[in-house]
C-alpha positions as CSV (number, residue, x, y, z in Angstrom):
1,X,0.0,0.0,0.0
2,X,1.4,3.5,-0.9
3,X,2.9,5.3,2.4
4,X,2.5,9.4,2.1
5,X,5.8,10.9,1.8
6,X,8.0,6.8,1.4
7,X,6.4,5.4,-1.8
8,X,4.0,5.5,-3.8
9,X,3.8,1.7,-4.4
10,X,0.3,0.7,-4.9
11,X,-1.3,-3.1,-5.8
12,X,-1.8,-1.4,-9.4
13,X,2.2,-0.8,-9.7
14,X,2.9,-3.7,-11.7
15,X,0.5,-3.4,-13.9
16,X,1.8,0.2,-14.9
17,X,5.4,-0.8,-15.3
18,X,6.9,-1.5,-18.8
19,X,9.5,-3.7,-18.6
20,X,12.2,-4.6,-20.9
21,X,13.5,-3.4,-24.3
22,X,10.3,-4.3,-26.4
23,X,10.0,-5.2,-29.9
24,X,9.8,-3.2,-33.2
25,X,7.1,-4.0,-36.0
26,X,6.6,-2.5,-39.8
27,X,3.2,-2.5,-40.5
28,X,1.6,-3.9,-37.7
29,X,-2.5,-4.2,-38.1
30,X,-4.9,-5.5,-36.1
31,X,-7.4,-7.9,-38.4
32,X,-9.4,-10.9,-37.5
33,X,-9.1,-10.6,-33.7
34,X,-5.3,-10.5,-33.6
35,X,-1.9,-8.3,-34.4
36,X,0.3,-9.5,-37.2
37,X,3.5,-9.0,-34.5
38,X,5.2,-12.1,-36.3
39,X,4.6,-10.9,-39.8
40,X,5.7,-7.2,-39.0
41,X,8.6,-7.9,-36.9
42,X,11.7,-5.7,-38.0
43,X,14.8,-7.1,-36.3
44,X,16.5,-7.3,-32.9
45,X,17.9,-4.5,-31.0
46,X,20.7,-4.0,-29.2
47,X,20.3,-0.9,-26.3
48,X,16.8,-0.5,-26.4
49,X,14.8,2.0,-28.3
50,X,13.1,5.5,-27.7
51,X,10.3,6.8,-28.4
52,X,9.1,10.3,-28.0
53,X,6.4,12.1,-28.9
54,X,6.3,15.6,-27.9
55,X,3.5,18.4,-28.3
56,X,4.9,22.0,-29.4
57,X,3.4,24.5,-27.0
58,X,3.7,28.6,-27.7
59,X,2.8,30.5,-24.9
60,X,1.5,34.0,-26.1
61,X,3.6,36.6,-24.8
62,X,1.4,39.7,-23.3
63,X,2.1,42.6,-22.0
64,X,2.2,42.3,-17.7
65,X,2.3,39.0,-17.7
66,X,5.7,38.3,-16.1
67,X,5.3,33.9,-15.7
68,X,3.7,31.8,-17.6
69,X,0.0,31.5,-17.6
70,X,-3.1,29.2,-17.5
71,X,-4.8,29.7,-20.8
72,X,-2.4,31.4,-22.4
73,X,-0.5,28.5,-23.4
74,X,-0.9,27.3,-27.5
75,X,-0.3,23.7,-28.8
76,X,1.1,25.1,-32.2
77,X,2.5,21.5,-33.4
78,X,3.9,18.2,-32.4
79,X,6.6,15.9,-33.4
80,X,6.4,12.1,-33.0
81,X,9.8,10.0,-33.8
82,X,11.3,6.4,-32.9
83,X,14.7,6.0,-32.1
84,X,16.5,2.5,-32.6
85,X,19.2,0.7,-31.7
86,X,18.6,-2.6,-34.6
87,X,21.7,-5.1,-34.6
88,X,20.1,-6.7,-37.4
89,X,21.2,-5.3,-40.7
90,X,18.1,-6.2,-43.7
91,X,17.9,-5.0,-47.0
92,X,15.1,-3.4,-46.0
93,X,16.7,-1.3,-43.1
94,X,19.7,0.4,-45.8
95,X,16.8,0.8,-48.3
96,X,14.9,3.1,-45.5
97,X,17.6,4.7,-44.0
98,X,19.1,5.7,-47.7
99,X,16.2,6.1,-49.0
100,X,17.6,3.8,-51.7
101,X,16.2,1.6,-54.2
102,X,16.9,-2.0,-55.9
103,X,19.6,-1.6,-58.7
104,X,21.1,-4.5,-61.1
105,X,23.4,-6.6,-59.2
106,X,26.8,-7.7,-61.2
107,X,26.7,-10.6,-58.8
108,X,24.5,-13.3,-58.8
109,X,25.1,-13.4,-55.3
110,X,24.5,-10.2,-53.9
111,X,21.2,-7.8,-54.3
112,X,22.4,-4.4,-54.5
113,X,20.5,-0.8,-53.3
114,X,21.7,2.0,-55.6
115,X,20.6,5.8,-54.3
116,X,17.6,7.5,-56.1
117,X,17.3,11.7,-56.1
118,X,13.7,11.9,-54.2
119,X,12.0,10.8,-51.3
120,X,9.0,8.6,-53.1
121,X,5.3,7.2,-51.9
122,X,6.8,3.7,-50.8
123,X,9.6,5.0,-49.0
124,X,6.9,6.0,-46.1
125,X,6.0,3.1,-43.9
126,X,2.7,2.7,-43.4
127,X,3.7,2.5,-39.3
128,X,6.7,1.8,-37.3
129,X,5.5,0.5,-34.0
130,X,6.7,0.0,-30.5
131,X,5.5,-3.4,-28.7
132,X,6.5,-3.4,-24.9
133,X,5.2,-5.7,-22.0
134,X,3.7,-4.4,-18.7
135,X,5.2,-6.3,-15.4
136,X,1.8,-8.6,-15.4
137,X,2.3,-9.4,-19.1
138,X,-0.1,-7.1,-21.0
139,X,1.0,-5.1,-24.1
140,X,1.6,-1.5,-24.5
141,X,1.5,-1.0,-28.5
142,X,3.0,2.9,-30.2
143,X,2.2,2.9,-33.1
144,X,3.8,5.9,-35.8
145,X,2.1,6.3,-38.9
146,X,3.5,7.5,-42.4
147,X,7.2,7.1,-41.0
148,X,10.4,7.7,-42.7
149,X,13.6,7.5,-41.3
150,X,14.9,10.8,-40.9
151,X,18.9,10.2,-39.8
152,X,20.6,7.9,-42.7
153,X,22.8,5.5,-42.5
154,X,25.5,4.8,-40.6
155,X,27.7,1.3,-39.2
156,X,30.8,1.1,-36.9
157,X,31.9,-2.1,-37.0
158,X,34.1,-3.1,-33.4
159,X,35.9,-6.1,-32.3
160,X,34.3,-8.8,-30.5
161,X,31.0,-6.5,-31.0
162,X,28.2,-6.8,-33.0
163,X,27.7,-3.9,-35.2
164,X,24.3,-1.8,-33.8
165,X,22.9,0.7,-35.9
166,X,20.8,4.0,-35.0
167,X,17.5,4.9,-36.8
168,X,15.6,7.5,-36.3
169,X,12.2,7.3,-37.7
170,X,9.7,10.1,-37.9
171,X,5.7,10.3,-38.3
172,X,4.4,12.5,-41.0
173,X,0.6,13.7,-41.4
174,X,-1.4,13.2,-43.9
175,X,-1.5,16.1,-47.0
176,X,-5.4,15.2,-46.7
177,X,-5.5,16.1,-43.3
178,X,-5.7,19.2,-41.1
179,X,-2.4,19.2,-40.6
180,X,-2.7,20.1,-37.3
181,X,-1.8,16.5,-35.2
182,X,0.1,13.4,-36.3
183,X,-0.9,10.3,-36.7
184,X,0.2,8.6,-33.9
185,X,-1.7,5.8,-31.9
186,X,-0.9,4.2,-28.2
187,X,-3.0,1.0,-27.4
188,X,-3.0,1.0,-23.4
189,X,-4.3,-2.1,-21.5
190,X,-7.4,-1.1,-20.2
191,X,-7.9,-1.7,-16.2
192,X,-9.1,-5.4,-15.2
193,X,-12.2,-5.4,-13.5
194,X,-11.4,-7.0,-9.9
């Protein structure tokens, strides 16, 4: 039970803790009464990932007013971004991150991903999204929407290591939208009755 001023511990504590590094999907739907979280699955990570999404807020500047104050404060935009560490290297990681495309391999062997001048339709992900686990098991599911990787490419390889890359990857509205919010999603266990 929670103790004023020790903790604030309470029998709905575990419920409310995420635990552990989570996974990351590509397109991850809900159809037929069930996620596609084997389907969608990216890769492993190594480090864990971040996710942040963060509301721009202005506050209007007036005359007099020497703090900041209630009402006066303006949500004027919002970003909404994933970043991760993958130690898993796919084709389909470089061909985000570059923004590159399939080009004509000169080995049979070997695909190979060749740059291209502009960011195209495909190159946005229908969603990136964030599966974690709550302490009691339950799922806590971000999910980004239109998202591109927005920081390239980039490997250090080190002895005795395995190579981890970073990828940032950013939501992007709609142009048939309002263009005033992202669209971002967070499914949230809802409370067991009991």
């Amino acid at each position: 039970m929670s103790k004023e001023g020790k903790t604030g511990v309470t029998e709905n504590t575990p419920k409310n803790i995420l635990f552990g590094a989570g996974t990351i999907h590509k397109g991850l739907k809900y159809t037929t009464n069930a996620w596609n979280f084997e389907a969608s699955l990216i890769g492993a990570t190594s480090g864990g990932s971040k996710l942040s999404i963060v509301p721009e807020v202005t506050q209007i500047e007036v005359d007099g007013a020497l703090v900041k104050a209630k009402g006066l404060s303006v949500k004027t935009g919002e970003t909404a971004s994933m970043e991760i560490n993958f130690i898993e290297l796919t084709k389909d990681i470089i061909k985000a991150a570059t923004f590159g495309k399939d080009g004509t391999s000169d080995d049979s062997n070997y695909d190979v991903i060749v740059p291209k001048a502009n960011i195209a339709e495909g190159d946005y992900w229908e969603n990136i999204a964030f599966v974690g686990k709550t302490l009691e098991g339950k799922n806590v599911i971000a999910i980004l929407e239109n998202a591109i990787c927005t920081n390239g490419f980039e490997q250090e390889g080190k002895n005795k290591e395995g190579a981890i890359g970073k990828y940032t990857f950013e939501s992007h509205a709609e142009l048939t939208s309002d263009l005033d919010t992202l669209p971002w999603k967070i499914y949230y266990p809802k409370a067991s009755a009991g």
